[in-house]
C-alpha positions as CSV (number, residue, x, y, z in Angstrom):
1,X,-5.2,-5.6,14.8
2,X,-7.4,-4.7,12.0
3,X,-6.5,-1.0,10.0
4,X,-9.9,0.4,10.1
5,X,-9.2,3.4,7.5
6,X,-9.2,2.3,3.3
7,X,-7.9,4.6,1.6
8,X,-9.2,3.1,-1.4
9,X,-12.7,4.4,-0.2
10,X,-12.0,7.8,-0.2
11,X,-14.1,9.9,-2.3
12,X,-13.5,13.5,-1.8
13,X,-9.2,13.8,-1.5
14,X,-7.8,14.8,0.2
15,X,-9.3,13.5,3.7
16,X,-7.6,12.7,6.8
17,X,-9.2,10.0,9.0
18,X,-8.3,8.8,12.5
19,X,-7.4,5.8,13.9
20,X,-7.7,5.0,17.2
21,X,-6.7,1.7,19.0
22,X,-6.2,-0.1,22.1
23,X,-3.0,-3.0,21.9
24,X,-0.6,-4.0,23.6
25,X,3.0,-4.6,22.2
26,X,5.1,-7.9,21.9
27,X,8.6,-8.6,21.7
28,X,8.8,-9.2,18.5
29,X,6.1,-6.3,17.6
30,X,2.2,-6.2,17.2
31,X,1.3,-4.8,14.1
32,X,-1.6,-2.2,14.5
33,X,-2.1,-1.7,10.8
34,X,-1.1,-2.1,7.5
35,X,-2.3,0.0,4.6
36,X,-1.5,-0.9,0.6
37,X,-2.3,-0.6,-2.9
38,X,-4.3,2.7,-2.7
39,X,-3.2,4.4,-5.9
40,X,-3.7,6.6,-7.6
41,X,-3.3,8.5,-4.4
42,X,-0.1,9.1,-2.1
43,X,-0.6,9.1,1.7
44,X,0.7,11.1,4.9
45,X,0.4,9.0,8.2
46,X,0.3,12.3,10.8
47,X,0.1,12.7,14.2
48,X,1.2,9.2,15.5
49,X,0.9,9.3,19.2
50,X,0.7,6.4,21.8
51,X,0.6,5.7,25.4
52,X,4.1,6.5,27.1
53,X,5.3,3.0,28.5
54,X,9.5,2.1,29.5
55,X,9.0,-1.0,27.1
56,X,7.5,0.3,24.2
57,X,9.1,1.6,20.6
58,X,6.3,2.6,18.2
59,X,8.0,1.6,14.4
60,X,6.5,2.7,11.0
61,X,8.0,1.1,8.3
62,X,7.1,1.1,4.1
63,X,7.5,1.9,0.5
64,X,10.1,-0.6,1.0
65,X,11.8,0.6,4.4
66,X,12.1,-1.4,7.8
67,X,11.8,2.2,9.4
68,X,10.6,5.2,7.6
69,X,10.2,6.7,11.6
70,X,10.3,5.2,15.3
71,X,10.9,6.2,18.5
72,X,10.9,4.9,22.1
73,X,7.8,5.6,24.3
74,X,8.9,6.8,27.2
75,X,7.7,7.4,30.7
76,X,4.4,6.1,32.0
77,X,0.6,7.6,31.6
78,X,-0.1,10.2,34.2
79,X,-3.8,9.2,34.7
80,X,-5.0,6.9,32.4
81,X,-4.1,4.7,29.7
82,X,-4.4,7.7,27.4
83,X,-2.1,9.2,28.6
84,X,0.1,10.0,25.8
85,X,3.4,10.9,24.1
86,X,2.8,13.8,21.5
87,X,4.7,14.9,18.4
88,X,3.5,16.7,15.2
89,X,4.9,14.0,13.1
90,X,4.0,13.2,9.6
91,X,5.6,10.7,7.0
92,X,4.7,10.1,3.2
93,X,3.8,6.5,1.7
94,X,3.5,6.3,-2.0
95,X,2.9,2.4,-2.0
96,X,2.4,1.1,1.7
97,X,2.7,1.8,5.3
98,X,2.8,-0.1,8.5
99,X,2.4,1.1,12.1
100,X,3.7,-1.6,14.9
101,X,4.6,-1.5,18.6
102,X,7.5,-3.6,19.8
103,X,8.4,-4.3,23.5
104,X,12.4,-3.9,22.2
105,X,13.6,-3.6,26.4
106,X,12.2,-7.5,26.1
107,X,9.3,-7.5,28.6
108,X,6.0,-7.9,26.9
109,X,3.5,-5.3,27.1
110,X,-0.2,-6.5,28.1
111,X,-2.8,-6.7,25.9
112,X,-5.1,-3.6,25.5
113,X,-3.4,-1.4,27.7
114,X,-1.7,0.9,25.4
115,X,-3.6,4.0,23.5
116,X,-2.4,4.7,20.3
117,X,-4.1,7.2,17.4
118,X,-3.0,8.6,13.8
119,X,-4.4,9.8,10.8
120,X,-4.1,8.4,7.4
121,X,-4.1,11.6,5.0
122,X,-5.1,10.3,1.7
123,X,-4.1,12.8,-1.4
124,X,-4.5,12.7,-4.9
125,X,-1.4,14.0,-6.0
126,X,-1.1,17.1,-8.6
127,X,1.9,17.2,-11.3
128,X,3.4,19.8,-8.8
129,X,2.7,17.0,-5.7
130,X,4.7,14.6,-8.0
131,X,7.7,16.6,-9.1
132,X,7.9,17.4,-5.3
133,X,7.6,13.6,-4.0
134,X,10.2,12.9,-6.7
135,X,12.9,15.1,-5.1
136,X,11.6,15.2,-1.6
137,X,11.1,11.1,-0.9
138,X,12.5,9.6,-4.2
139,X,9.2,8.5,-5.6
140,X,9.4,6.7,-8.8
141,X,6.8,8.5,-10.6
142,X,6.5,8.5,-14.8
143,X,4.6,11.3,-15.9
144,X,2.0,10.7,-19.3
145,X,2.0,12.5,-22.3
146,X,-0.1,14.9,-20.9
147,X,1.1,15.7,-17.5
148,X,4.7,16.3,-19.6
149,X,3.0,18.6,-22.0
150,X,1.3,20.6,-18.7
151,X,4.7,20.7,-16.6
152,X,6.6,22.6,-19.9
153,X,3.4,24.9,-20.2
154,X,3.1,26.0,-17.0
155,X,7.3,25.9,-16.4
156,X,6.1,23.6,-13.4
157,X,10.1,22.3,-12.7
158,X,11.6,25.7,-11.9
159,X,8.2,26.5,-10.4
160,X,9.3,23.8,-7.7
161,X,13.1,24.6,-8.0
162,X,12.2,28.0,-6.8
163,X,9.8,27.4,-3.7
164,X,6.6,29.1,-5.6
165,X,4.8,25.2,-5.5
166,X,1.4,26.1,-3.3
167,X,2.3,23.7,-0.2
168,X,-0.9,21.1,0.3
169,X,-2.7,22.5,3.3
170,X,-2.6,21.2,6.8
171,X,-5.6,19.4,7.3
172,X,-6.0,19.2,10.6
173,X,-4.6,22.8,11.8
174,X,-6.3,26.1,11.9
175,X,-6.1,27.5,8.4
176,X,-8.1,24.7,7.2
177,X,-11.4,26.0,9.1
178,X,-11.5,29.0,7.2
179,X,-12.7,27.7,4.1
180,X,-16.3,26.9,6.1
181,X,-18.6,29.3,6.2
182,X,-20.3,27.9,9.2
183,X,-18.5,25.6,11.9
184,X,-21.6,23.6,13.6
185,X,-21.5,21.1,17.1
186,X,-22.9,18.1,18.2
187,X,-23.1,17.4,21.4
188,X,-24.9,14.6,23.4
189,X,-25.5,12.8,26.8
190,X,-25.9,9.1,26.1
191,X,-28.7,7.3,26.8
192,X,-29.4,4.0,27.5
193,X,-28.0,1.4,24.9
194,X,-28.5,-2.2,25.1
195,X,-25.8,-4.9,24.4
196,X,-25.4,-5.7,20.5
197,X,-27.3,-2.1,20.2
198,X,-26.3,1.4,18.7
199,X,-27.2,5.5,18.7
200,X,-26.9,7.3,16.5
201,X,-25.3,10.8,18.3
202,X,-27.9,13.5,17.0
203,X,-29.3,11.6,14.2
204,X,-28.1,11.2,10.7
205,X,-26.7,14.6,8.9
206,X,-28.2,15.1,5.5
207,X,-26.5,17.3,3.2
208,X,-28.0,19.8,1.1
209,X,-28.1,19.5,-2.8
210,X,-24.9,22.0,-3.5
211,X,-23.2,22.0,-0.1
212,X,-20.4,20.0,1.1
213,X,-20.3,18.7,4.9
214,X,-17.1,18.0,6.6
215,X,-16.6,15.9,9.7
216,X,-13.8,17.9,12.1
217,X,-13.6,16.4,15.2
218,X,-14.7,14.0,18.0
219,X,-14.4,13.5,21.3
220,X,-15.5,11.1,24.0
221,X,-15.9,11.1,27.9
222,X,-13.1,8.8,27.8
223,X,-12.4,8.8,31.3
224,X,-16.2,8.3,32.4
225,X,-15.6,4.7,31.1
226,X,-14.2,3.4,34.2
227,X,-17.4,3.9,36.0
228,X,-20.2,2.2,33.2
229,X,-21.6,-1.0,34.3
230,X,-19.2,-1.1,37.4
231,X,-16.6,-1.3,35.2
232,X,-17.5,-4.3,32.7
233,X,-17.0,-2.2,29.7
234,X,-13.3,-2.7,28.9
235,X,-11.5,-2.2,25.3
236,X,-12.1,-2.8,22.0
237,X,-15.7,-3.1,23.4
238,X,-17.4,0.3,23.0
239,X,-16.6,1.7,19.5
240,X,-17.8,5.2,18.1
241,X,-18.3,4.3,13.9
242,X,-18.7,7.0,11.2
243,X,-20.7,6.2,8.0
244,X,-19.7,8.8,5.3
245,X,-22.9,9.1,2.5
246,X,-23.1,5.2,1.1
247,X,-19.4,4.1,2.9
248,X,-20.5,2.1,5.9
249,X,-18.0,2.3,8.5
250,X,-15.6,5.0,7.4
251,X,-13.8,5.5,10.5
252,X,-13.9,3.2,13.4
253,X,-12.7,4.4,16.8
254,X,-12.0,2.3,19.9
255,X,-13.4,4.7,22.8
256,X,-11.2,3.0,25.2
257,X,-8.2,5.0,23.3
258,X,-10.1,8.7,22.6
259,X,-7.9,11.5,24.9
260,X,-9.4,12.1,28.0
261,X,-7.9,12.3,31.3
262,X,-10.9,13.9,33.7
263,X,-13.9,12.4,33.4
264,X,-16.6,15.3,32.0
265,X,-14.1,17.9,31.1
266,X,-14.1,17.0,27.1
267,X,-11.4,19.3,26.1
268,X,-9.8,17.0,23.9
269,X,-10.6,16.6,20.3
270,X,-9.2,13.8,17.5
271,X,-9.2,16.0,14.5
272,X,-10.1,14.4,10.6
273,X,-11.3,15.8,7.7
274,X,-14.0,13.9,6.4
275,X,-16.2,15.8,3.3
276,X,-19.4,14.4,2.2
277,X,-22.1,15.2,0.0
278,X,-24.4,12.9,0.9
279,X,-24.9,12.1,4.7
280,X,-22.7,11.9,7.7
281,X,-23.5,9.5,10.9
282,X,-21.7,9.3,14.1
283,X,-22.7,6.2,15.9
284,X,-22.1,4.6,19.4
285,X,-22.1,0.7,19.1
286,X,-22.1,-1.2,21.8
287,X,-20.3,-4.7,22.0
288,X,-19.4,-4.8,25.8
289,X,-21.6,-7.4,26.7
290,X,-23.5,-4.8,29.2
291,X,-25.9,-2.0,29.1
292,X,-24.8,1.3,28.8
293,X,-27.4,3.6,31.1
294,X,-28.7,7.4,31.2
295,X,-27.1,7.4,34.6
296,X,-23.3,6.1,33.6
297,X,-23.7,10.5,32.1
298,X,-21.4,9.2,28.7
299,X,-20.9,12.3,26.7
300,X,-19.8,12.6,22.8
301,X,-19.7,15.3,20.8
302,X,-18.6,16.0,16.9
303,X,-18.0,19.0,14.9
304,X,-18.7,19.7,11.0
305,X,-17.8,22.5,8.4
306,X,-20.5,23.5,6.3
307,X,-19.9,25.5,2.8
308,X,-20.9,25.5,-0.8
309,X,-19.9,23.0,-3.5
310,X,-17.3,24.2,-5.8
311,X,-17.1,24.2,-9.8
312,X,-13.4,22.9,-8.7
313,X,-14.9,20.8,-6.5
314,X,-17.1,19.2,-9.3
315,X,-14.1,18.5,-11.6
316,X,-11.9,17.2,-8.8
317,X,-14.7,14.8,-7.4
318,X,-15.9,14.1,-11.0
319,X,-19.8,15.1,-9.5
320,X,-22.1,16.2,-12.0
321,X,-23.9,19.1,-11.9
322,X,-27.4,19.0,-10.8
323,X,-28.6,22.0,-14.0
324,X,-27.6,22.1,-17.3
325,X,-27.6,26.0,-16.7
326,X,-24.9,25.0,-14.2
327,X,-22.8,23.1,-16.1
328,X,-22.9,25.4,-18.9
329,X,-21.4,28.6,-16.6
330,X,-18.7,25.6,-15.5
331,X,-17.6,25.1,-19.3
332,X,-17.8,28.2,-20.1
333,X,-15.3,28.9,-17.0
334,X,-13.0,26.1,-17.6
335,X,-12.5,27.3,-20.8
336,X,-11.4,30.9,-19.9
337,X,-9.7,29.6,-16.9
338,X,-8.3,26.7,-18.3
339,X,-9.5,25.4,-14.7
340,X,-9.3,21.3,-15.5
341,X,-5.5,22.1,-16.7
342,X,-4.6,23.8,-13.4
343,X,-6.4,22.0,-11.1
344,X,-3.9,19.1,-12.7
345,X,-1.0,20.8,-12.5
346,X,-1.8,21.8,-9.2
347,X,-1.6,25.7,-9.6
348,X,-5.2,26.5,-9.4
349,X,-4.5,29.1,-7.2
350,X,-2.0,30.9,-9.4
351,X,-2.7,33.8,-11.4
């Protein structure tokens, strides 16, 4: 199976993007993805979940280890094949990861009948993240002239030594949404798509010059998928695709695998955090083979975060400003503030 999510491609750290797949799982393991040489930033897989099945151990390994995390998928699916064992897990890569299933009991699983998502957090690590990843996963990290200088200005060791290190926010909590000043929805009933054809849900999202949009959430009529063409559209054939401003193909989800278990009740959400500055567009593409109709009542909806572009936001993303009167104020800040040095260090937040 392909891994959908770069992290090279992302623009705008940190972001967390979702995978969502359908496989099955072999004896000796079917590797879903496999992610590598992504530096200069460090990465947090979150959120692994996959369908419960007696036969099935879900295995990340990386940065060098056969397992960094697995455990056995227990149980079967109450309803569907998204059905799914949850935990809030999370584990760090600094070089690679790699997410498998492996039918360990010895009895193969089939072939797209298990559901399994994740998101691939991509960070761009301060001096503070890599004094922390030093102690807290052994990274081997060397530390330039500069960053040395900043960590015996700012005292940054005994900063962490102490606990007073900011801790990187959960991206894909609550506490996140504050930041938005306006929290907008999507939501649509699909119409008729052709085979080899696509819609996009609600039309492209253009982003206003000095606003940043973020992508939230999506969710599917997973469940209505059993009834669409009489049943002909099957997985890995029905894909919703997220184009982030010129990134074709940001995110790619299998619909088949989105968390549903009712069929109209969308009250399940995959959570990301996708920024832009450019456009945003949520597409269904359809590669089943058969027409999707008005009647077959498919529903997908998204949610974004809306708020205003940053000075801190310029430095991090290395945008220029759009006025000289603009960047002027932002020098003039930086210098008072010393704002490029603590955005570095990773205390921007400080006083």
């Amino acid at each position: 199976m392909p891994a959908y999510v770069d992290p090279k491609r992302v623009q705008y750290p940190p972001e967390s993007l979702a995978e969502s797949q359908m496989s099955g799982a072999a004896v000796g393991g079917t590797v879903l993805a496999r992610y590598f040489n992504w530096q200069p930033f460090y990465c947090e897989l979150e959120q692994l979940v996959s369908t419960q099945n007696a036969n099935t151990t879900v295995i990340v390994s990386g940065d060098g280890y056969a397992r960094k995390m697995h455990f056995h998928s227990r149980g079967s699916p109450a309803e569907s094949v998204s059905g799914i064992h949850r935990e809030p897990t999370k584990v760090i890569a600094m070089d690679s990861i790699e997410v498998q299933l492996s039918a360990e009991t010895g009895v193969a699983v089939a072939t797209t009948t298990l559901a399994t998502r994740w998101n691939m957090t991509v960070r761009d690590p301060t001096i503070i993240d890599k004094i922390r990843l030093q102690k807290a996963v052994g990274a081997p990290i060397n530390f330039t002239p500069n960053e040395t200088a900043l960590i015996t200005k700012y005292d940054l060791e005994n900063r962490v030594r102490l606990g007073l290190h900011p801790k990187n926010e959960n991206l894909l909590g609550t506490e996140v949404l504050r930041q938005f000043d306006e929290i907008k929805e999507v939501s649509r009933r699909v119409p008729a798509i052709a085979n080899g054809d696509e819609l996009s849900i609600g039309g492209e999202l253009n982003v206003p010059q000095g606003k940043v949009y973020t992508l939230l959430g999506i969710s599917f009529d997973q469940a209505a998928l059993a009834t669409v063409a009489a049943g002909a559209v099957t997985a890995n054939e029905l894909w919703i695709k997220v184009d982030r401003d010129a990134v074709r193909d940001h995110m790619v989800l299998d619909t088949f695998s989105m968390p549903e278990v009712t069929a109209g009740d969308m009250d399940q959400t995959v959570r990301m955090f996708m920024p832009a500055t450019e456009t945003i567009d949520v597409r269904l593409v359809n590669d089943s083979g058969a027409a999707i109709v008005a009647a077959d009542d498919l529903n997908l909806r998204y949610i974004y975060g809306i708020r205003n572009m940053t000075i801190p936001d310029h430095i991090r993303w290395n945008i220029p400003f759009w006025r000289e009167s603009d960047e002027d104020i932002a020098n003039a800040l930086d210098q008072k503030y010393n704002l490029s040095e603590r955005i570095s260090a990773g205390i921007l937040e400080w006083s």
